[in-house]
C-alpha positions in Angstrom: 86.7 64.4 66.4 84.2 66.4 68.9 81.4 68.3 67.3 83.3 71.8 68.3 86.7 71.1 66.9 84.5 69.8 63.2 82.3 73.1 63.7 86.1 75.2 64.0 87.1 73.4 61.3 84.8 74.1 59.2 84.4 77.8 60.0 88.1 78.3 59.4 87.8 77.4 55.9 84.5 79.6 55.7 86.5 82.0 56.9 89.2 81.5 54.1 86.8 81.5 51.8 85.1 85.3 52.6 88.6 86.7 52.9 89.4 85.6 49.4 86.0 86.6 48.2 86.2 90.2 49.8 89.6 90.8 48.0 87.8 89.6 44.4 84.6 90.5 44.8 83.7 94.9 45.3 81.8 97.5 43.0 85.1 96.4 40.7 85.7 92.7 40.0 89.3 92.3 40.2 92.4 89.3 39.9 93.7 89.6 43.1 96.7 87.8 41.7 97.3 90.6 38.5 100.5 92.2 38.5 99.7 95.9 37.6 100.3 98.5 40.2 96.3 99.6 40.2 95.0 96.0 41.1 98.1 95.7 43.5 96.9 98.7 45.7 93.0 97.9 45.3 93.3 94.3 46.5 96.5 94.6 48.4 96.4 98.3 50.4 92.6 98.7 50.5 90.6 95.5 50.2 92.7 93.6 52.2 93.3 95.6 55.2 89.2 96.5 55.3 88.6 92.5 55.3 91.3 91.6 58.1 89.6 94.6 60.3 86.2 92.8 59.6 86.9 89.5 60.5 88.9 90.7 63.7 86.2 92.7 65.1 83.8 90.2 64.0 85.9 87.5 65.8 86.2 89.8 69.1 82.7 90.5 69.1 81.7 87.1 68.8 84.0 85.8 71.3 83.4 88.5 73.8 79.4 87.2 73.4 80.4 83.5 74.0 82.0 84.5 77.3 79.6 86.6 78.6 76.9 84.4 77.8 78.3 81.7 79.7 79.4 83.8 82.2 75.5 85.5 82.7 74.0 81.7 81.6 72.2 84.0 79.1 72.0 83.2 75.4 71.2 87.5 75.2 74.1 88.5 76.5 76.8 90.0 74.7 79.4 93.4 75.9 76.4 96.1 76.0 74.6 94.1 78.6 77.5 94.9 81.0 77.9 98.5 79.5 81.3 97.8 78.3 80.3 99.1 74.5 78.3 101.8 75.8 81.3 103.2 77.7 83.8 102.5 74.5 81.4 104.2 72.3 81.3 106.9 75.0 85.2 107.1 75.0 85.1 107.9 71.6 82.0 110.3 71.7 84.4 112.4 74.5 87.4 112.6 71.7 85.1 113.1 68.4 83.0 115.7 70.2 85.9 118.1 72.1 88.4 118.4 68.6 90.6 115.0 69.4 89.4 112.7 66.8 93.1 110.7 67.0 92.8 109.8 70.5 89.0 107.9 69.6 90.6 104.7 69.5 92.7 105.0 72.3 89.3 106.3 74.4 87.4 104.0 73.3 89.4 101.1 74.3 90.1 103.2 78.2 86.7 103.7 78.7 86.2 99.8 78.1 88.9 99.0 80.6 87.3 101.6 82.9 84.0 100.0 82.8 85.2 96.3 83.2 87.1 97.5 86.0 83.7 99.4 87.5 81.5 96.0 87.2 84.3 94.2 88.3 84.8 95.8 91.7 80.4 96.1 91.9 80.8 92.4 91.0 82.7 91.5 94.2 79.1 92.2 95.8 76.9 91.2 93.5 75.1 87.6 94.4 74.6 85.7 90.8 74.3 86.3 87.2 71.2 88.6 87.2 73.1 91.4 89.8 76.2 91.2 87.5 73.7 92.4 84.6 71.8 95.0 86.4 75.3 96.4 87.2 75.9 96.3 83.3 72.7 97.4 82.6 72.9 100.6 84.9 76.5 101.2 83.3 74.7 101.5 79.8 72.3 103.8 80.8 74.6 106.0 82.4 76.8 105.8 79.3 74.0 107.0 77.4 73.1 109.9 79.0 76.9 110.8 79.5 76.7 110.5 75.5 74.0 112.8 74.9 75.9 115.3 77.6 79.0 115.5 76.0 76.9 116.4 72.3 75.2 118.9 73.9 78.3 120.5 75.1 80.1 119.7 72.3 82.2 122.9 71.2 83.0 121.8 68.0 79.5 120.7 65.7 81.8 120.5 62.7 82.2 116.9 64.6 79.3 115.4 64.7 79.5 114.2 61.2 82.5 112.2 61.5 80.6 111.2 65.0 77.6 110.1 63.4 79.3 108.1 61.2 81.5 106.2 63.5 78.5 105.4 65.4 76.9 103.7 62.3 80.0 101.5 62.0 82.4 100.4 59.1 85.6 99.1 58.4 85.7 101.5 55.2 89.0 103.0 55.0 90.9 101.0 57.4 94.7 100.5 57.4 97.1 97.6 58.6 97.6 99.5 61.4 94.4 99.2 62.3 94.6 95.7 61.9 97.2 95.2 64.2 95.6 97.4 66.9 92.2 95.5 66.8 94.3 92.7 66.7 96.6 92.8 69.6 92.9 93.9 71.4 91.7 90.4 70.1 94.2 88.1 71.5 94.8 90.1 74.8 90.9 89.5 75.1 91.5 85.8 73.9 94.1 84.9 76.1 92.1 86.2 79.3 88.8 84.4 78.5 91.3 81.4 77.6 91.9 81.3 81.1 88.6 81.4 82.8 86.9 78.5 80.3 87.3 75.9 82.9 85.1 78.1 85.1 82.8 78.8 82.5 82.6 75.0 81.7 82.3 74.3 85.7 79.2 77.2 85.8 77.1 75.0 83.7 76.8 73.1 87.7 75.3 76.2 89.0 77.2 78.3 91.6 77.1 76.3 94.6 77.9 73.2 92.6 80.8 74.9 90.7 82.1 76.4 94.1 82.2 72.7 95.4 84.2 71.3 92.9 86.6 74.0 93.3 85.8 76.9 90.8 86.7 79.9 91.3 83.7 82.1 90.3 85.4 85.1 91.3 88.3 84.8 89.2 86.3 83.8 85.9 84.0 86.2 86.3 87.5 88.8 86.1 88.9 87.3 83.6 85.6 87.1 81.1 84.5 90.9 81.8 88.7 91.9 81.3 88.8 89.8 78.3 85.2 91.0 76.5 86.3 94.2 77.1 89.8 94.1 75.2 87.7 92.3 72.8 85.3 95.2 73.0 87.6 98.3 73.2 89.6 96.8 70.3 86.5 96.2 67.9 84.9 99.1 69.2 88.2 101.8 68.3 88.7 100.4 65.0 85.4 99.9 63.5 83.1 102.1 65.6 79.6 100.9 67.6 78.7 97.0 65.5 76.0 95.6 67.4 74.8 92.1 67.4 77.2 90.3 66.1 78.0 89.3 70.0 74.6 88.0 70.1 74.2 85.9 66.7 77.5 84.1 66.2 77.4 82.1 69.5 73.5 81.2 68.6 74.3 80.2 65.0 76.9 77.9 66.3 75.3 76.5 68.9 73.7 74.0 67.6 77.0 72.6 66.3 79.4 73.1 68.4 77.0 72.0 71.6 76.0 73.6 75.0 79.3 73.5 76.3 80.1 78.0 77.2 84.0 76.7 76.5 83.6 74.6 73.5 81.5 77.5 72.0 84.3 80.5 72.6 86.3 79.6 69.3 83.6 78.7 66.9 81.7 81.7 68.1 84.9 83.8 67.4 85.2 82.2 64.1 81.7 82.2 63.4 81.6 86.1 64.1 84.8 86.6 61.6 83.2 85.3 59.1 79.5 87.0 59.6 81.0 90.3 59.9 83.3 89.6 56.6 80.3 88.7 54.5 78.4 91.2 55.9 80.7 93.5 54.4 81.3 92.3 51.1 77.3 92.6 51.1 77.3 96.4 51.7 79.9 96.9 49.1 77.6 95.2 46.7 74.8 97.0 47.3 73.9 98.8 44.3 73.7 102.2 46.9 74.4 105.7 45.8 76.5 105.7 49.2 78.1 102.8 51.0 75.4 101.1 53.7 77.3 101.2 56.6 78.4 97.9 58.4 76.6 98.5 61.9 73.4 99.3 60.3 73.7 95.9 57.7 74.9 94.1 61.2 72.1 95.7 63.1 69.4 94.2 60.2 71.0 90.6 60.0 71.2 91.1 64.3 67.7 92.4 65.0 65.6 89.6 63.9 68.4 86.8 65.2 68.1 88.8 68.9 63.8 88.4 68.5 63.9 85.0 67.5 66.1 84.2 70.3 63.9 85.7 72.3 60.9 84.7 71.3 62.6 80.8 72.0 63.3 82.0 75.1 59.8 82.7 76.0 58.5 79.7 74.7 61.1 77.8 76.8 59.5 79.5 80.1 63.0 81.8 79.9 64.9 78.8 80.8 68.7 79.5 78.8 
């Protein structure tokens, strides 16, 4: 049994185990398997829907952070180094701020389309990894400040305090409907970066020696940015801006499931699942006057994982 397939393994069944925990565990202990009609709707219409939305957007993120970091041969990559969170968040932004808070998930996942399609067609030109993520990295920053435009012209203020807390991220509230939209997102994005994990596998050679052996680097580099953002728009409309978790799942798996960027897609998606899932049984814990929102708990788990990454990085001479 390869190391991969006992890592999956054994992430599936930690991912199990934090879906059953987040329909027990909440600032109410309750028998997920009682019969009365209160612990019915608790576990069943609220708990369970919030904990499916976690561990699919977790599981896009993390996937979408596999690709891209074997697509960039960068263990920092992850969607907002190509700008395709900045322009999902800025998607929603557009529909929060102008009075059309139901179209947010529908933006958000258009404007991620929109910007794979811009750094795919820029791409075509770009010569290696590092011109792909100046493209991505320009996208951001012009996602930004198109973000700070549209709440400055914003006609409706009343907005920005559903805005502000979309941009914090959380899975509070969600329904199965939101389940299946992240969802369909996630396998869309799955079945894409499916295809290009050859080429992935084949860019471990370098370009010219992937290109030799037949690779299409073109064609995996479509398929990946396509695929992270479905994976990105889907996450993105359903549980708002979640940073990180693209970066940290394929690091904490990667000494497991090996080197390999294709052997490391689906414990990376599993891996971010089950983070994100824990993550939010944590902030329902939290003995808060209000609910710690799921971004900002992601952010604090993600922030020092990103620095120490880094900081191996540098002490590696910056070689991946």
């Amino acid at each position: 049994m390869s190391a991969s397939l006992r890592t999956s393994l054994a992430l599936i069944a930690l991912s199990i185990a934090a879906l059953a925990a987040a329909l027990w565990l909440g600032p109410v202990a309750v028998d997920p398997f009682a019969n009365d009609a209160a612990t019915r709707t608790i576990v069943w219409d609220i708990r369970l829907p919030r904990a499916l939305t976690a561990w699919i957007v977790g599981a896009a993120l993390g996937l979408a952070g596999a690709a891209l970091q074997g697509l960039l041969r960068n263990p920092l990559a992850d969607a907002g180094v190509l700008g395709l969170s900045g322009f999902a968040a800025l998607g929603a932004v557009i529909a929060f701020a102008f009075g059309f808070a139901m179209l947010a998930p529908l933006m958000a996942i258009a404007f991620a389309a929109a910007a794979a399609l811009i750094v795919t067609m820029l791409g075509w030109r770009a010569r290696g990894p590092a011109s792909l993520a100046l493209i991505g990295v320009g996208l951001s920053s012009f996602a930004g400040g198109l973000i700070a435009l549209a709440l400055n012209l914003a006609p409706n203020p009343g907005a920005l305090a559903d805005l502000v807390n979309w941009t914090l991220g959380s899975v509070e509230g969600r329904s199965m409907n939101d389940v299946m939209l992240a969802g369909a997102c996630l396998v869309l994005g799955a079945i894409l970066i499916a295809f290009a994990a050859r080429g992935l596998q084949a860019l471990t050679l370098g370009e010219e020696a992937a290109a030799a052996i037949g690779a299409n680097l073109s064609n995996t580099g479509t398929l990946v940015i396509l695929g992270a953002a479905a994976c990105t728009g889907g996450a993105t409309a359903v549980a708002g801006v979640i940073g990180f978790v693209g970066i940290a799942a394929p690091h904490l798996v990667r000494a497991l499931a090996g080197h390999d960027p294709a052997r490391l897609l689906w414990p990376s998606a599993l891996a971010g699942g089950a983070l994100l899932v824990c993550a939010d049984i944590a902030v329902r814990l939290l003995p808060t006057d209000s609910e710690l929102k799921l971004g900002v708990a992601a952010a604090l788990i993600g922030g020092p994982v990103f620095a120490l990454i880094a900081a191996r990085l540098a002490a590696r001479g910056g070689d991946a």
